[in-house]
C-alpha positions as CSV (number, residue, x, y, z in Angstrom):
1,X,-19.2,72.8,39.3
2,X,-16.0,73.4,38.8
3,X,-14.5,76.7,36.6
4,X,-13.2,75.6,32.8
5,X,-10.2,77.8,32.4
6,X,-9.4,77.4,29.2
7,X,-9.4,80.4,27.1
8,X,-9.3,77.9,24.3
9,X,-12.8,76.4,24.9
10,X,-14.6,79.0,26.4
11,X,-13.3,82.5,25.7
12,X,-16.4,83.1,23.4
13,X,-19.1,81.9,25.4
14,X,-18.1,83.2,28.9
15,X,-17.6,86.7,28.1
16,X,-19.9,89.1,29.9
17,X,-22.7,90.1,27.6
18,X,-25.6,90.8,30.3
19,X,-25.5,92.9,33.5
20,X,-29.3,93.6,33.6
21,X,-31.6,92.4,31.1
22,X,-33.3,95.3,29.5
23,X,-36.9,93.7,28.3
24,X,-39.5,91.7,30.6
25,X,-41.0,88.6,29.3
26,X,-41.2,85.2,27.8
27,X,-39.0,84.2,24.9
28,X,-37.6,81.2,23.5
29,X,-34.1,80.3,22.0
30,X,-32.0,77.7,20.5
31,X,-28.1,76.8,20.0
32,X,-26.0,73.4,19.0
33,X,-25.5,71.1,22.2
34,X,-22.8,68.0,21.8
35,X,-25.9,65.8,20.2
36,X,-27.9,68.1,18.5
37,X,-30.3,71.2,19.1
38,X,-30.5,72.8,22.8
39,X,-34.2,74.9,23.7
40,X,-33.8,77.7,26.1
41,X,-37.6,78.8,27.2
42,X,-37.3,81.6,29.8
43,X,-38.9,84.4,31.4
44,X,-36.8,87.5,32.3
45,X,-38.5,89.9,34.8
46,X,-37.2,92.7,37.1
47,X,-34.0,92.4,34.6
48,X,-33.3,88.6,35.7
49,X,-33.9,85.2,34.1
50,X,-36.9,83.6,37.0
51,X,-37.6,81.0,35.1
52,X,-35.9,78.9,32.4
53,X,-36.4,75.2,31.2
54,X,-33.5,73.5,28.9
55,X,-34.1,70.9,26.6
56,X,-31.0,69.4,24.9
57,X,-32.6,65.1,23.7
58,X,-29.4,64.6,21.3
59,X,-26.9,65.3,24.4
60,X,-25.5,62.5,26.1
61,X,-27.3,61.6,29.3
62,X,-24.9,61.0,31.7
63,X,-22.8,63.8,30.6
64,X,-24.8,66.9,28.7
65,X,-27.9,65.4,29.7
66,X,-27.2,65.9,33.6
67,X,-25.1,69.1,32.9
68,X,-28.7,70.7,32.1
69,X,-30.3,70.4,35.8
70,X,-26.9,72.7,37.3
71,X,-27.1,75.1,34.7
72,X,-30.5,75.6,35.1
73,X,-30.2,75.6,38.6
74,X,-26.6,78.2,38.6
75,X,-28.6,80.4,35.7
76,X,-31.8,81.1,37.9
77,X,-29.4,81.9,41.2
78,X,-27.8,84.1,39.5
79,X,-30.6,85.8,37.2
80,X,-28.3,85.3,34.2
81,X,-25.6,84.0,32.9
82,X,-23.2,86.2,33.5
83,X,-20.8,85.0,36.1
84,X,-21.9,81.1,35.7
85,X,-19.3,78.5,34.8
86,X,-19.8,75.7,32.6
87,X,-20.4,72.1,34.3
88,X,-16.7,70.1,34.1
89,X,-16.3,67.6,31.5
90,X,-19.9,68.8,29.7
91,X,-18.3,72.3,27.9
92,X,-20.0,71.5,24.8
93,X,-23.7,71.3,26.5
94,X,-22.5,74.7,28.9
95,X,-21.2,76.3,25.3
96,X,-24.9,75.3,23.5
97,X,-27.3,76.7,27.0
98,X,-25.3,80.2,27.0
99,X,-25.5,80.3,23.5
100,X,-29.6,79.0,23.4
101,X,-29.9,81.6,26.4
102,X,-28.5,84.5,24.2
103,X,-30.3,83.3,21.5
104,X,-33.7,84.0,23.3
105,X,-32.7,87.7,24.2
106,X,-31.2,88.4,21.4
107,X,-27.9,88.8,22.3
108,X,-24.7,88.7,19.6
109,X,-22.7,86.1,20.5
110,X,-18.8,87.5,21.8
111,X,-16.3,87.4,19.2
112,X,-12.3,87.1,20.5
113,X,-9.9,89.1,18.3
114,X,-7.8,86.6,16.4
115,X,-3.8,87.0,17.4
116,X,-1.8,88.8,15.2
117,X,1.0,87.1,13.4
118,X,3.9,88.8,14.4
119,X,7.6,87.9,13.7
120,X,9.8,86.4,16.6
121,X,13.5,85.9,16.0
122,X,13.9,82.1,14.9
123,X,18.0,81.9,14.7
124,X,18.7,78.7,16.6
125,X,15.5,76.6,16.9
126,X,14.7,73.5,15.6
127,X,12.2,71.9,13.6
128,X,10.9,68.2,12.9
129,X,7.9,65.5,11.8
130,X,6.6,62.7,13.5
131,X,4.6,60.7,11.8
132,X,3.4,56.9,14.0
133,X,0.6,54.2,12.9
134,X,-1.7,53.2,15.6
135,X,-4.2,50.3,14.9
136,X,-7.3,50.2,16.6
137,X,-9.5,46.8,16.7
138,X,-12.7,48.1,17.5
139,X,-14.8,50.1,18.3
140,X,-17.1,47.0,18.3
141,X,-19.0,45.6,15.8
142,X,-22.1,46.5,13.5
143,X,-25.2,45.0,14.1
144,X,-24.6,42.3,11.6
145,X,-22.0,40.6,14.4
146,X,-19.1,42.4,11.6
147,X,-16.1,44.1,13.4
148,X,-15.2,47.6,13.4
149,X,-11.6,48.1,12.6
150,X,-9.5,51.7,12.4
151,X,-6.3,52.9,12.0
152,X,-4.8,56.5,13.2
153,X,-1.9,58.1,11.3
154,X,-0.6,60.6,14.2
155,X,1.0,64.1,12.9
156,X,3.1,66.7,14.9
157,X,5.3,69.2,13.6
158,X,7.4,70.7,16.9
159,X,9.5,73.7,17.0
160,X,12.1,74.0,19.5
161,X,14.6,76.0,20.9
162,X,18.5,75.4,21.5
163,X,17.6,73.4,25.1
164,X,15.2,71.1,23.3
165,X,12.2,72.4,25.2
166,X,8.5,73.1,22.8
167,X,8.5,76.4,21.3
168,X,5.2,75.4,19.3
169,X,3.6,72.2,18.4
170,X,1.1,71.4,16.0
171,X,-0.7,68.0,16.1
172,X,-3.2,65.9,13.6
173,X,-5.0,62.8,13.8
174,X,-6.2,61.3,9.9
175,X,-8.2,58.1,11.2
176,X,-9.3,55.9,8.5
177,X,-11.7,53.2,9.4
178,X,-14.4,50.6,8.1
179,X,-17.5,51.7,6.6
180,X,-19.4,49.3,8.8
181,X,-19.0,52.2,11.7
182,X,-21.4,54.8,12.9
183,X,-19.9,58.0,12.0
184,X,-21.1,59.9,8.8
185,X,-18.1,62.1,9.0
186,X,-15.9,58.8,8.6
187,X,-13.0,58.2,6.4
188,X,-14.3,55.2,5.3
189,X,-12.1,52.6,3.4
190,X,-13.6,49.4,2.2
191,X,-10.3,48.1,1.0
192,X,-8.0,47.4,-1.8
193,X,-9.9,47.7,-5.3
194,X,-11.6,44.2,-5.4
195,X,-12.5,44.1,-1.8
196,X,-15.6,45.1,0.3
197,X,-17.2,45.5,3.6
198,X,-20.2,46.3,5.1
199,X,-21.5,49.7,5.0
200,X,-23.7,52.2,7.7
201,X,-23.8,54.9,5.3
202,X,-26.1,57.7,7.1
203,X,-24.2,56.8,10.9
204,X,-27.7,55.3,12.0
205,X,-25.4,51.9,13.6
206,X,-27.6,49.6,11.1
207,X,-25.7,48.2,8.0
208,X,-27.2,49.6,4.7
209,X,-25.4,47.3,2.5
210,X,-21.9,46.5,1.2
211,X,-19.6,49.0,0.2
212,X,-17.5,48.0,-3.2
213,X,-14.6,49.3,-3.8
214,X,-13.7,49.5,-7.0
215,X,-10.5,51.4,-9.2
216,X,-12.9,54.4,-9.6
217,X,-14.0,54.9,-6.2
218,X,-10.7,54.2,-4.8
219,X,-9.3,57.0,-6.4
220,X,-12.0,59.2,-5.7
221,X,-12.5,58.8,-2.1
222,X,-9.6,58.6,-0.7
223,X,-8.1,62.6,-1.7
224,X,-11.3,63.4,0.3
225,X,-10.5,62.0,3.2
226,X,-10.5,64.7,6.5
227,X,-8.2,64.9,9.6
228,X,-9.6,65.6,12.9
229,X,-8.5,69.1,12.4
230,X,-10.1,69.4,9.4
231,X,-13.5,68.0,10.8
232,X,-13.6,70.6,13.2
233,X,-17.1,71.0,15.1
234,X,-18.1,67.8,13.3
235,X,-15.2,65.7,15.6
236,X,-16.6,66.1,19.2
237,X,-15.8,65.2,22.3
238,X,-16.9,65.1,25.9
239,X,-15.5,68.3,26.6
240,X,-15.5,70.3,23.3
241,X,-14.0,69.7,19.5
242,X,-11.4,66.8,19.4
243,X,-9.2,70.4,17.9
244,X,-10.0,72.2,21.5
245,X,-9.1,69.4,23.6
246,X,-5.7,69.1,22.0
247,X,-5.1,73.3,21.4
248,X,-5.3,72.6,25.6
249,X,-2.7,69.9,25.3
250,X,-0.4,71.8,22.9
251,X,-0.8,75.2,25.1
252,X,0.7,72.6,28.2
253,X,3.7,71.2,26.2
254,X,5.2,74.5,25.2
255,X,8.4,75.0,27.7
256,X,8.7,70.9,27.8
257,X,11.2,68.8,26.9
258,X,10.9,65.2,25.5
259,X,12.2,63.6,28.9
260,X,9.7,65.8,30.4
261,X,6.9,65.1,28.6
262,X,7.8,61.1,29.1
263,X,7.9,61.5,33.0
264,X,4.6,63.9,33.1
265,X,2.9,61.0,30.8
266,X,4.5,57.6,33.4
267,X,3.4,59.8,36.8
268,X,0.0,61.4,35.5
269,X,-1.8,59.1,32.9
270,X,-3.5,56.3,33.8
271,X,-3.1,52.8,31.9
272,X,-5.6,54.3,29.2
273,X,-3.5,57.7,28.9
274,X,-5.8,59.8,30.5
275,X,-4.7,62.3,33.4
276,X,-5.0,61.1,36.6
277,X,-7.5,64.0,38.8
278,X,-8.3,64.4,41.8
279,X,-10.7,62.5,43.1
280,X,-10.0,59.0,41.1
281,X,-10.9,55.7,42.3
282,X,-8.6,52.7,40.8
283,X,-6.5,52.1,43.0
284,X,-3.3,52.4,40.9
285,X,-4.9,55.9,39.7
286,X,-4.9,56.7,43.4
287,X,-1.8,55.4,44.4
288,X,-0.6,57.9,41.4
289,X,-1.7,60.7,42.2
290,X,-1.1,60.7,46.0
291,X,2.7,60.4,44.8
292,X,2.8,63.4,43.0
293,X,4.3,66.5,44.2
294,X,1.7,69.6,44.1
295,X,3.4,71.2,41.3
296,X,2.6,67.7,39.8
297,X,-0.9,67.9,40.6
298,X,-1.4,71.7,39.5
299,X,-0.4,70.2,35.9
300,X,-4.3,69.0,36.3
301,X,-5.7,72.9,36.3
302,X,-3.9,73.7,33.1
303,X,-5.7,70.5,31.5
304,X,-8.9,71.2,32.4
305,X,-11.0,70.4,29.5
306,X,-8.3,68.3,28.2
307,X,-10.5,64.8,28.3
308,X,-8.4,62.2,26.0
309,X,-6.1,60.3,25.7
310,X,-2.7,61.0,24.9
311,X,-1.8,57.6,23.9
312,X,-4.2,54.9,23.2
313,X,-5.7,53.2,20.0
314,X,-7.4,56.2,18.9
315,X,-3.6,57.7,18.0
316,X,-0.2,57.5,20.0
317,X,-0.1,61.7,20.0
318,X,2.5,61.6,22.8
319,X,4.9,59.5,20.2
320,X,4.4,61.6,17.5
321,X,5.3,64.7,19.6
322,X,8.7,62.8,20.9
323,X,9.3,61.3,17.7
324,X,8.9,64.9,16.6
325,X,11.8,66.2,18.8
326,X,14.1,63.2,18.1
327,X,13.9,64.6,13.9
328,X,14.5,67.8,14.9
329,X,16.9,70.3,12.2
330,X,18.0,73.6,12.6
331,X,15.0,75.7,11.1
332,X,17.7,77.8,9.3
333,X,15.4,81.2,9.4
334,X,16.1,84.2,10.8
335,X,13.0,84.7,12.2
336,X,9.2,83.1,12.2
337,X,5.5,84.2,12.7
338,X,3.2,81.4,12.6
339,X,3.5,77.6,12.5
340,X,1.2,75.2,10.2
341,X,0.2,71.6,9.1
342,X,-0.9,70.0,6.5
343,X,-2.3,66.6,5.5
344,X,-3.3,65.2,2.1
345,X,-4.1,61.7,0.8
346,X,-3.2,60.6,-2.5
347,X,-3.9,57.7,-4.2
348,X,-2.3,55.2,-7.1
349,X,-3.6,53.0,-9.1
350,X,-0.6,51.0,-9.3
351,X,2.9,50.8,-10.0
352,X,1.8,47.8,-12.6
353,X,0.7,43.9,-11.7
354,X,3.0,41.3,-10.3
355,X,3.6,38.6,-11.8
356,X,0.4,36.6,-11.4
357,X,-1.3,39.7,-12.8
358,X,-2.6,40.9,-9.7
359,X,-2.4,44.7,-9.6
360,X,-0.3,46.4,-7.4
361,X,-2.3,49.4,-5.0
362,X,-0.5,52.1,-2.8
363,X,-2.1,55.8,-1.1
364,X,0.4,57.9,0.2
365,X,-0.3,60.6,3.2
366,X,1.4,63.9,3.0
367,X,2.7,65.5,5.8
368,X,3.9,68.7,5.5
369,X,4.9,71.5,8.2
370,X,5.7,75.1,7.7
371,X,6.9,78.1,9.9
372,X,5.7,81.8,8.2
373,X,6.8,85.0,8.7
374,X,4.6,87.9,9.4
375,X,4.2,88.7,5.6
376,X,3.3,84.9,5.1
377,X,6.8,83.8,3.4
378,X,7.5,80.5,4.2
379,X,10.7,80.6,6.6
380,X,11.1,76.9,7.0
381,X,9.2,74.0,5.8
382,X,9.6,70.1,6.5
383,X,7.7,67.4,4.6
384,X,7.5,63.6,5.2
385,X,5.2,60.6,3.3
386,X,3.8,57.7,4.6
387,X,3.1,55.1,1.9
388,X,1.1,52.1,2.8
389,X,0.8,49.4,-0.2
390,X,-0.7,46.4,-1.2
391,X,1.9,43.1,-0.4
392,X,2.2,42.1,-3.8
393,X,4.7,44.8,-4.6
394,X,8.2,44.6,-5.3
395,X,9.8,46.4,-2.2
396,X,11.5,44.9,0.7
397,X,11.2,47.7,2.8
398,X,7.4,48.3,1.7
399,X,4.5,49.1,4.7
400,X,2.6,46.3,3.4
401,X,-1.2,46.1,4.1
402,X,-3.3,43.3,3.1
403,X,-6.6,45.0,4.1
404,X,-8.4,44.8,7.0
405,X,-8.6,41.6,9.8
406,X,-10.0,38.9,7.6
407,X,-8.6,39.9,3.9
408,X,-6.0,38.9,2.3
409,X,-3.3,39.8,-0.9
410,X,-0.7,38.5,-2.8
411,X,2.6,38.6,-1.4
412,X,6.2,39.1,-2.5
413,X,7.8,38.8,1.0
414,X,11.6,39.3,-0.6
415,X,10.8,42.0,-3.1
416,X,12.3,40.0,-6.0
417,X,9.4,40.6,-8.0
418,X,7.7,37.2,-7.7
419,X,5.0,36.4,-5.6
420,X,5.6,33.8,-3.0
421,X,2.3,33.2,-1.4
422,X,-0.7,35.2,-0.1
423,X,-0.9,37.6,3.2
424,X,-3.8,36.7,5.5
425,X,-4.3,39.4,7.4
426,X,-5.5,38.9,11.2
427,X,-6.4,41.0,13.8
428,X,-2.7,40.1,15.9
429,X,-0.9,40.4,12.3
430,X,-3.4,44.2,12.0
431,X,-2.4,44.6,15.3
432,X,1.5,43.8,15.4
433,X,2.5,45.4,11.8
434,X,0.8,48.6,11.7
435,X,2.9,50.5,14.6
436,X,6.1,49.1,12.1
437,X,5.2,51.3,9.6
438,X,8.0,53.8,8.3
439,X,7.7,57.3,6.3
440,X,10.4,57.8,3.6
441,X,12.6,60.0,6.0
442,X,12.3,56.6,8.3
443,X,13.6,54.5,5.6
444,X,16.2,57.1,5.0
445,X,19.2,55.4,2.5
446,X,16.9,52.7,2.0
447,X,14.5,54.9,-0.2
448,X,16.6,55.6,-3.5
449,X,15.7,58.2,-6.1
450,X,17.3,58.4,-9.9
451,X,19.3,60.9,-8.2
452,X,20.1,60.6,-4.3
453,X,17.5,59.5,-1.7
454,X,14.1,60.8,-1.0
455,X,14.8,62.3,1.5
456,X,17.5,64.2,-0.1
457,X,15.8,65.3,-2.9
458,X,13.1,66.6,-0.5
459,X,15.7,68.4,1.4
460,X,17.0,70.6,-1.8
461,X,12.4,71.4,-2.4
462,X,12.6,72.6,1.1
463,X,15.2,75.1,0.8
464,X,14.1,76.1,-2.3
465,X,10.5,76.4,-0.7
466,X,12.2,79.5,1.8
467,X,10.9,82.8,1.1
468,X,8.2,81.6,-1.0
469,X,4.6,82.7,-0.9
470,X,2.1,80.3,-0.9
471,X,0.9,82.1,-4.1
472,X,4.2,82.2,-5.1
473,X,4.7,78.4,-5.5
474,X,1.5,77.9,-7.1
475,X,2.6,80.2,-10.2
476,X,6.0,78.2,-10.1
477,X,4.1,75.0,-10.4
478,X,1.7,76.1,-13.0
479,X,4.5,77.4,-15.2
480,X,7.6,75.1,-14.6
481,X,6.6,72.0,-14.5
482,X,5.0,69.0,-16.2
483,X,1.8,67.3,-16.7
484,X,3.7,64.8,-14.3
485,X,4.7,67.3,-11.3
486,X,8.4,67.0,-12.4
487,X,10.1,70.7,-12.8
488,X,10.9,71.4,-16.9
489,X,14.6,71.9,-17.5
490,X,16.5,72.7,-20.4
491,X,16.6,70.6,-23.5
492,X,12.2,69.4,-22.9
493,X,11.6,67.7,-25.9
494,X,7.7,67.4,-25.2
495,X,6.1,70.4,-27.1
496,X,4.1,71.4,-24.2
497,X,6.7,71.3,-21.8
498,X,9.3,73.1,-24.7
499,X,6.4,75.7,-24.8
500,X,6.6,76.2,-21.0
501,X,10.6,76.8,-21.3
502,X,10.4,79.1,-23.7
503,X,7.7,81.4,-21.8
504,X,9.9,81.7,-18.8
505,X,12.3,84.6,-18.1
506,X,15.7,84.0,-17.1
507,X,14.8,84.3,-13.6
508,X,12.7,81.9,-13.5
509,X,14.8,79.4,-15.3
510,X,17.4,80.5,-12.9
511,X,14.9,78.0,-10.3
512,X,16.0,75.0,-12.5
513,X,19.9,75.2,-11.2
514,X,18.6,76.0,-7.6
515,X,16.6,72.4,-7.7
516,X,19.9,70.3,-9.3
517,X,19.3,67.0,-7.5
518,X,15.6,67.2,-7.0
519,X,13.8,64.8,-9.3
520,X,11.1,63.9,-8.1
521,X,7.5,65.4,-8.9
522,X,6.2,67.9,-6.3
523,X,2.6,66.5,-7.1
524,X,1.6,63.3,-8.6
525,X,0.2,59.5,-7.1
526,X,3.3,59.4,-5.2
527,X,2.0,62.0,-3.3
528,X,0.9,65.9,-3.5
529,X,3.8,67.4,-1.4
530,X,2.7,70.9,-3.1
531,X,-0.9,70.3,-1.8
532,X,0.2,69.5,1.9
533,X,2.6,72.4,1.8
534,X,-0.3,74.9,0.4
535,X,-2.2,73.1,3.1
536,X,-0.4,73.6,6.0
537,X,0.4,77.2,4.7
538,X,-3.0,77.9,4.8
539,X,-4.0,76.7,8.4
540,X,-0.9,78.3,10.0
541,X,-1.4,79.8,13.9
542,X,0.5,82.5,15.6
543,X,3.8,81.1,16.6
544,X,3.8,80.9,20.6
């Protein structure tokens, strides 16, 4: 067995909380495994644990399932389990026995003082998005012979300092996927309005029946939809929480540059992006890791626990991260306290038909990130969209998605409005166009507003957004601006909106010359950049 490090992943449940047990006799407890419910049945005498059975059915047999035998095994050596490591690679099963065992005697589990938000000075580091599309065929298919079929919209917002090396990284995986798949906690998208797909709607890997997605559900499923983040013990891994696994990856990239992190990810991943440890048995895994140096190899120590992948179909993190770095602005701040990221989905029914009266289907994801300072201002923010739409719409430069392998849509290849033909969408075509996919900063002079780009009416909102509470922009969005998310300016002629002018005091019509330039709505179906911000606000970490 070999010691999990990671502060991240075990801090809580390897804390000493028994020296001598105080109370002979038999007792029984239980705790969350990876699968389900762990049973600790024990007998404590002379102040030691001398006997103990674990029963954990709903953990994975060849991982949890054999971690069970060594931690009984450690556990009885050592009368306790203070002092015991969990089993490598099963943290989740080691986390659920401690916490079953303390269960039984009655113990309180250890609680870790959360870090203080303190500020740090900020003057001269950098700040960027990344936002990259990774399509995944697979995995499998349900047991109607119907394949599965995902897609992974990576997120990383990456603060850095003058050399270009990580300060502080946030990352975020929003995976939307079929319904036909086995996961309850799924994101699961049937379609474009009009379209449908088999459905496994309790995660029991039989198909229920068809999902139908209509106008109605489209709009109300999709704002529900939940990031890996957001899924928290629900997302699981071999080792832990997909959000422990990757707190251990972000912990390794601070003090990295992009370069750095490119050559760590050629010398010690294997084809599937995994690290290479000690002990593997391809041979071009081997031939790997005999090459590296032993600073190299200690990189593995400081990943223990760290399972996935960095880059494969279930999200290309390592791009976003670079990506990231390559977007980077000054942050502008004088100083910073905690970092944050946010992701919504918003959906639109439209804009319109074309011209065969077909209608015309978009959802947008919001990506917003956001340094505080210690009093929870926002010192910087940066926000990006990704907008993926049916082909039928009018827009050369358009991320258009026909649905899933095996649908298809009206097109308008040119963007002149008229439809030319109809996209068949294959798994090479699902597979080729998705990575394509640009945000609105991508598409940068491409993506015209009434009055500038998008991205340039999203610059003035950011600046605008400094030294803002989170509470503080609500109360400006409540009270100065429209039904429509656009900010009221002089000279409304809607009574509603001439009510809201009237109400405000000069200081806060004073916000109306500060946001010259900046059109667009700040929540609406083009997307809920206030929500994302509020978001990511909200879910903001000590800065490292």
């Amino acid at each position: 067995m070999k010691k999990i490090l990671s502060v991240l992943l075990l801090a809580a449940m390897l804390l000493s909380t028994m020296a001598v047990l105080a109370e002979d006799g038999e007792f029984r407890g239980e705790a969350n495994g990876y699968g389900g419910a762990i049973i600790a049945e024990l007998t404590v005498q002379d102040g030691k644990i001398v006997a103990l059975t674990l029963t954990g059915d709903g953990e994975t047999p060849a991982i949890g399932g054999a971690a069970l035998e060594p931690l009984t095994e450690a556990i009885l050596a050592a009368g306790g389990i203070d002092g015991v490591d969990g089993v490598a690679g099963a943290t989740w099963t080691s986390n659920g026995v401690f916490s079953a065992i303390r269960s039984a005697l009655g113990i309180e589990e250890a609680t870790v003082e959360a870090e203080k938000a303190e500020n740090v000075a900020a003057d001269g580091l950098r700040h960027g998005l990344g936002v990259v599309v990774t399509p995944r065929l697979g995995p499998g298919k349900d047991d109607q012979d119907v394949p599965v079929y995902s897609f992974n919209v990576v997120t990383a917002y990456v603060v850095s300092d003058a050399d270009g090396r990580i300060v502080d990284v946030e990352t975020d995986i929003l995976e939307i996927i079929t319904p036909n798949h086995d996961g309850a906690e799924d994101n699961a998208f049937a379609g474009w309005p009009g379209m449908s797909y088999n459905e496994d709607a309790d995660g029991d890997g039989k198909v229920d029946g068809v999902t139908e997605q209509t106008a109605e559900t489209f709009a109300a499923t999709l704002p529900t939809f939940r990031t890996k983040r957001d899924l928290g013990d629900l997302y699981k891994m071999n080792s832990g929480t997909w959000t422990q696994e990757m707190d251990i990856y972000e912990a390794f990239f601070a003090g990295k540059t992009a370069e750095e992190l490119t050559t760590f990810f050629e010398r010690q991943t294997a084809a599937n992006g995994r690290v290479i440890r000690e002990g593997a048995t391809a041979e071009a895994d081997l031939a790997k890791w005999n090459a590296l140096t032993d600073e190299e190899k200690a990189n593995v120590d400081a990943l223990a626990g760290a399972t996935m992948s960095l880059s494969d179909a279930h999200g290309d993190i390592l791009g976003a991260i670079v990506k990231a770095l390559d977007h980077q602005e000054a942050v502008g701040a004088e100083q910073a306290a905690s970092i944050g990221l946010g992701v919504v989905v918003t959906p639109r029914l439209g804009p319109g038909k074309d011209d065969q009266d077909v209608p015309v289907y978009s959802f947008n994801v919001v990506v917003a990130g956001t340094l505080l300072d210690e009093e929870g201002r926002i010192a910087a923010a940066k926000e990006d969209i990704l907008e993926i739409i049916t082909p039928n719409h009018d827009g050369a430069e358009d991320n258009a998605f026909a649905g899933w392998p095996g649908m298809s849509y009206n097109e308008d290849a040119d963007g002149d409005g008229k439809v030319d033909g109809v996209t068949e969408q294959t798994a090479e075509t699902f597979a080729a166009t998705l990575p394509t996919f640009r945000t609105k900063r991508d598409l940068g002079d491409l993506y015209k507003m009434n009055s500038g780009t998008w991205t340039q009416e999203m610059d003035i909102y950011e600046a605008f957004f400094a030294g803002k509470t989170a509470e503080e922009l609500t109360t400006f969005f409540e009270r100065q601006t429209a039904a429509n998310g656009r900010v009221i300016r002089e000279g409304a002629t809607a009574e509603a909106d001439l009510a809201k002018w009237n109400a405000l005091t000069d200081e806060e019509k004073a916000n109306v010359d500060a946001l010259a330039g900046a059109t667009m709505s700040l929540s609406d179906a083009h997307g809920d950049i206030l929500g994302a911000l509020l978001k990511a606000a909200g879910q903001a970490k000590p800065l490292k």
